[in-house]
C-alpha positions, 0 to 999 in steps of 0.5 A, a space after each residue: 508545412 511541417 508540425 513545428 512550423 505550424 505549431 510556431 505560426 499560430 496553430 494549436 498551442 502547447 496547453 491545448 496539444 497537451 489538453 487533447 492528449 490529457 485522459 479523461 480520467 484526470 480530475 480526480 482531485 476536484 472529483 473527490 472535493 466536490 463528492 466529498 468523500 474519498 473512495 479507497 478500495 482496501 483488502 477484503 480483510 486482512 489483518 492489520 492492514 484492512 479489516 472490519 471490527 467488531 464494531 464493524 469500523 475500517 481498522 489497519 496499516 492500509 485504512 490509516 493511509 487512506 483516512 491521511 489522504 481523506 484528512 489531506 483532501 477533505 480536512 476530515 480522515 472520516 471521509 472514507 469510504 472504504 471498497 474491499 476488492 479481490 485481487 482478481 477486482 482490484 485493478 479494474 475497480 482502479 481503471 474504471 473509476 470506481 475507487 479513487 485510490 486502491 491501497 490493498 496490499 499491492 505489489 509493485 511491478 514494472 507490468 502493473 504500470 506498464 500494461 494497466 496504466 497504473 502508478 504506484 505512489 511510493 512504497 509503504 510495506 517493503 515486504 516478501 513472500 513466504 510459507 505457512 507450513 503445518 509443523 506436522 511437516 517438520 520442515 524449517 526451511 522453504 527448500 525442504 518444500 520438495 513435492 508438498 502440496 501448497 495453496 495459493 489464491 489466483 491472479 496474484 505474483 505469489 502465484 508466479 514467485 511460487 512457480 519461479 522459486 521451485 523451478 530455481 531450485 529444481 524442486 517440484 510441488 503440487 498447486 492448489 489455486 483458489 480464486 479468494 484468499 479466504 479460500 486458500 487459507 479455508 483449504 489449507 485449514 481443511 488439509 487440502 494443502 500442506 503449505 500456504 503461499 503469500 506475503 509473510 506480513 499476511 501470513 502472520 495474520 492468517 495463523 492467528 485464524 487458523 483454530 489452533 495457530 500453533 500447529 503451523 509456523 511462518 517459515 524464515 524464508 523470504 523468496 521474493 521482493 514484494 514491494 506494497 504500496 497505494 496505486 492510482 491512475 497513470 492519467 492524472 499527474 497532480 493525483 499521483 503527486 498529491 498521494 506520493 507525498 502523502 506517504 512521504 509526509 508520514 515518512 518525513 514526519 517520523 525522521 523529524 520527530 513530528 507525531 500525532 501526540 506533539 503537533 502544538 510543539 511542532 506548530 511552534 517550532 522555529 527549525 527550518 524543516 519544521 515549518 515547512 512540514 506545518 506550512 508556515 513557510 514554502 507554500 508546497 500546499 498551494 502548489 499541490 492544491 491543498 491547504 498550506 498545513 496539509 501534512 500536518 493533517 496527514 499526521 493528526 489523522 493518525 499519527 506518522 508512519 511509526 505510529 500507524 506502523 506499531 498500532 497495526 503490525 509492530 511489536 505492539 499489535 497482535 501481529 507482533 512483526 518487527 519494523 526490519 527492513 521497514 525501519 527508517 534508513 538512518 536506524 538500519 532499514 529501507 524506508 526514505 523519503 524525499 525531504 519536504 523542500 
């Protein structure tokens, strides 16, 4: 008798079959309910996406996300407690359940997913890797770089890109690897290097440490696609789910003019699209396991994607980055989110 025919005739149901082949791993939802409180691994400090106060407060892009999720979940964005991961930690902190959520400056990579049985939720930064030079060097321009002695931390794709972008160029340089960001930017302030590697929205935040930010420079050049965004367990779909659309509530909550100082207004408001953001009709809540107003508690948490976007990165913040390509798609940039319908 073949599988089908058995299936057919009474043997394991459908449910079942899939139940066996269901990870253990699943449940993270119910996990997090029951412990009450969200594990979110973060950077072990980067500025303006995940790093400690002077009070010794969680503060950044990548924190605020995590306090929405925590909001969504557990109706209270203080239910966090945040994991700072190295990028060597990070994905095994993920796999092995010590965080429920992993929201660290990560790029999104077809091997992260394929070989870690990772999911990338979405994308929440679109950014790119550049280079921290000392303006002792004179240069502008990334290709100038020929023979110069650059610092990268291990483990990461800036260690590839790097490898990648001089060999596209037919130019040469020497790699000084460190295994902790820390310690690239500590040898590249000591002058053991002439030139540090990452991602330009942490390069930004990395001169402001140097002891005189003005003797470096972010050079213009962006040599690679570094998509960041939170990443979970490839073994629970509903998790998955429940976090994409986390960040594409922030997202929708912008393009809809929905913030955090206006959510009476939106509560009241008759536009189709507008209830179903609040909850009042749809019913999208109970089909993701959570209350019916759980975007707006994602937006109350910390206001929508503009808002945690400006306090942390924008023109407004200390890094003073413009949005760029992470301006919403109907005013020049990239960002896009599937409508809540």
């Amino acid at each position: 008798m073949s599988k089908v025919s058995w299936f057919r005739r009474g043997g394991l149901g459908l449910a079942t079959l899939l139940g066996l082949a269901l990870p253990a791993g699943a449940g993270t939802l119910e996990s997090v309910k029951q412990r009450g409180t969200l594990q979110c691994g973060v950077s072990e400090g980067v500025i303006g996406f995940s790093e400690k106060d002077a009070q010794g407060n969680w503060r950044g892009f990548d924190v605020d996300f995590c306090r929405a999720v925590a909001a969504v979940v557990l109706g209270d964005p203080g239910k966090v407690a945040f994991t700072p991961l190295s990028a060597s930690q990070r994905f095994d902190a993920l796999k092995g359940g010590k965080v429920d959520l992993l929201a660290r400056n990560s790029t999104w990579t077809l091997g992260r997913e394929a070989e870690l049985g990772l999911a990338f939720a979405g994308i929440t930064y679109h950014d790119g890797q550049g280079f921290l030079a000392k303006r002792a060097l004179k240069v502008d321009t990334a290709l100038s770089l020929d023979k110069a002695k650059i610092c990268v931390e291990a483990g990461t794709t800036t260690q590839l890109n790097l490898a990648d972008f001089f060999k596209a160029n037919s130019m040469t340089y020497e790699e000084k690897v460190y295994p902790s960001a820390a310690e690239a930017l500590s040898a590249f302030q000591s002058g053991q290097c002439d030139v540090l590697t990452r991602d330009q929205s942490a390069l930004h935040g990395e001169r402001l440490r140097l002891a005189t930010p003005a003797e470096a420079i972010v050079l213009p050049d962006v040599i690679s696609k570094e998509p960041l965004g939170p990443v979970v367990r490839s073994d629970d779909f509903p998790w998955f789910t429940l976090v994409k659309w986390v960040n594409f509530a922030l997202v929708n909550a912008e393009e809809l003019g929905i913030s955090a100082g206006n959510l009476d207004e939106a509560l009241k408001s008759q536009k189709p699209d507008a209830r179903r953001f609040t909850g009042a009709e749809g019913g999208f809540g109970k089909a993701l396991g959570l209350e019916a107003d759980w975007a707006v508690r994602a937006v109350k948490a910390g206001g929508n994607y503009a808002e945690i976007y400006e306090r942390n990165l924008g023109t407004g913040s200390k890094l003073g980055i413009p949005r760029g390509l992470n301006q919403l798609w109907s005013m020049g940039g990239v960002l896009y989110a599937p409508p809540l319908r």
